[in-house]
C-alpha positions, 0 to 999 in steps of 0.5 A: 500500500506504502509503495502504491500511495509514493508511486501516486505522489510521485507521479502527481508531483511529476505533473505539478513540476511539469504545469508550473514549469509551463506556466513559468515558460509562458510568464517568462515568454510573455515577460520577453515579449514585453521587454523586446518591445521597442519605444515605438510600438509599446507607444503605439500600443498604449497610443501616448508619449512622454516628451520632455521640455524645458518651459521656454517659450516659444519652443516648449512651455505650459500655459497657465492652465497645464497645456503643453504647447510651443513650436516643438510640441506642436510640431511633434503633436502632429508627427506623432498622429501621424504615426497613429500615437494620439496622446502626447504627455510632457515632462518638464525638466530644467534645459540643462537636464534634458540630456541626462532624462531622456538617457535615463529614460524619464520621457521618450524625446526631447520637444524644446527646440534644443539647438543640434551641436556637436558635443550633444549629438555624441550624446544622443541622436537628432531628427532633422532640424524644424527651424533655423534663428539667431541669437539677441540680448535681453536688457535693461530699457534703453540699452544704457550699455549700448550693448549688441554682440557677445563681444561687446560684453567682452570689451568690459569685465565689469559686465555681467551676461546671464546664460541658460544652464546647458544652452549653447550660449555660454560656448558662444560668449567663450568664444568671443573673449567673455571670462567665467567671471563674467557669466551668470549661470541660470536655470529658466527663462524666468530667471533670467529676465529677473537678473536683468529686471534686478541689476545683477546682470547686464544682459541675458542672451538666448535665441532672438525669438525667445528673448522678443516674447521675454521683452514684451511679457515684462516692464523694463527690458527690451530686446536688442536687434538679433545677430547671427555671428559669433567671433566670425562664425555664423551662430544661426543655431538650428533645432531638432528633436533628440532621441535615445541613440537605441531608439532607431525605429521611433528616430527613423520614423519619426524623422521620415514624416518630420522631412516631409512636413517641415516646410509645407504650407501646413506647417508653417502655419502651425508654427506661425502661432509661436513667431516662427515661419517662412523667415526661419526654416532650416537651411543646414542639415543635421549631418552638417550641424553634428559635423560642426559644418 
């Protein structure tokens, strides 16, 4: 009878090795599926994603009531409907940190018009650029320093310029002779504006379109007329969308729709709303930016 009774126990325990052993085939199939997933499909399949901004109008902000709007929202709200992803969630990071999120895998692009450059795309890849602009000073009303470039801060130590932190402005006023000394590191736009409403700066430089909007949405400052040089190099900055290096598909498909908009009647005026238009459509290539061309 012992040995009827171990016999059954044991072919019962043979049986319950074997379904568990399935089961833990399928979880651990399914599990792999999940993970072979690429950034593209599971955002088609969940039909949203995550884009990371840095609230710097007119490329990327949110209005006072949470939309997320500016010219590279807009411009990827649209490219991703195109590819069937309906719902588009920002995450709003500080500019310098954009970079180290989306390696990090906190949002699925960058959307802030963030300027396409060498040292960054070693980092990771850019779409095809969206717009081309130039560069201008925020200061005080009347310009008291009579300032107008990059060097003419130089051509006074005792002047401060405010820079957005991991925008490419710092690198410009190096390159035109203006000391560390001299430079004031900030993390917005709003920051900015109050160094310069405030005394502690002389000017802060950005992109000419975003220091006009700063100009007109605040008493005391005033924008100067735009430049497009830098120690003899054209500063004409052009931006794009960045993605993880890993993320082909998403990159490649999203790069193909960008190419055939940019340019279009559509686009042009999608992105009239936010300042931009026929007077700044790209006129380099991202090979040629990431090559320093």
């Amino acid at each position: 009878m012992n040995t009827i009774i171990t016999s059954n126990a044991e072919g019962l325990f043979s049986k319950v090795l074997k379904v568990g052993a399935a089961i833990s085939a399928i979880i651990l199939g399914l599990t792999a599926g999940a993970q072979a997933q690429s950034t593209l499909e599971k955002a088609r399949n969940e039909g949203v994603i995550r884009i990371g901004f840095a609230n710097e109008a007119p490329y990327g902000y949110a209005t006072p009531s949470g939309e997320l709007t500016g010219e590279a929202p807009a411009v990827a709200k649209e490219i991703f409907s195109r590819l069937g992803i309906e719902n588009v969630e920002g995450v709003l990071t500080e500019f310098g940190s954009l970079i180290p999120g989306l390696r990090a895998g906190r949002f699925d692009v960058i959307a802030a018009g963030m300027f396409i450059t060498p040292e960054r795309c070693a980092q990771i890849q850019f779409s095809e650029p969206s717009y081309g602009i130039g560069q201008a000073f925020l200061v005080p009303e009347g310009n008291p320093n009579n300032l107008t470039d990059y060097s003419s801060i130089a051509g006074n130590p005792e002047l401060k310029l405010a820079v957005l932190a991991g925008g490419v402005e710092a690198g410009y006023a190096e390159q035109s002779g203006v000391s560390q000394s001299q430079l004031m590191i900030l993390p917005d736009q709003a920051s900015l504006v109050n160094a310069v409403r405030s005394g502690r700066a002389h000017a802060a430089a950005l992109t000419a379109l975003s220091i006009k909007q700063m100009a007109d949405a605040n008493d005391g400052v005033e924008s100067t007329e735009p430049f497009g040089d830098v120690a003899g190099q054209s500063v004409v900055g052009h931006g794009g969308f960045g993605f993880r290096p890993d993320d082909t598909e998403l990159y490649e498909a999203f790069n193909e729709e960008l190419k055939k908009f940019v340019g279009t009647q559509e686009h042009i005026e999608l992105v009239s709303e936010f300042g931009f238009g026929e007077g700044f459509m790209p006129t380099k290539t991202t090979a040629e930016l990431c090559a320093g061309e």
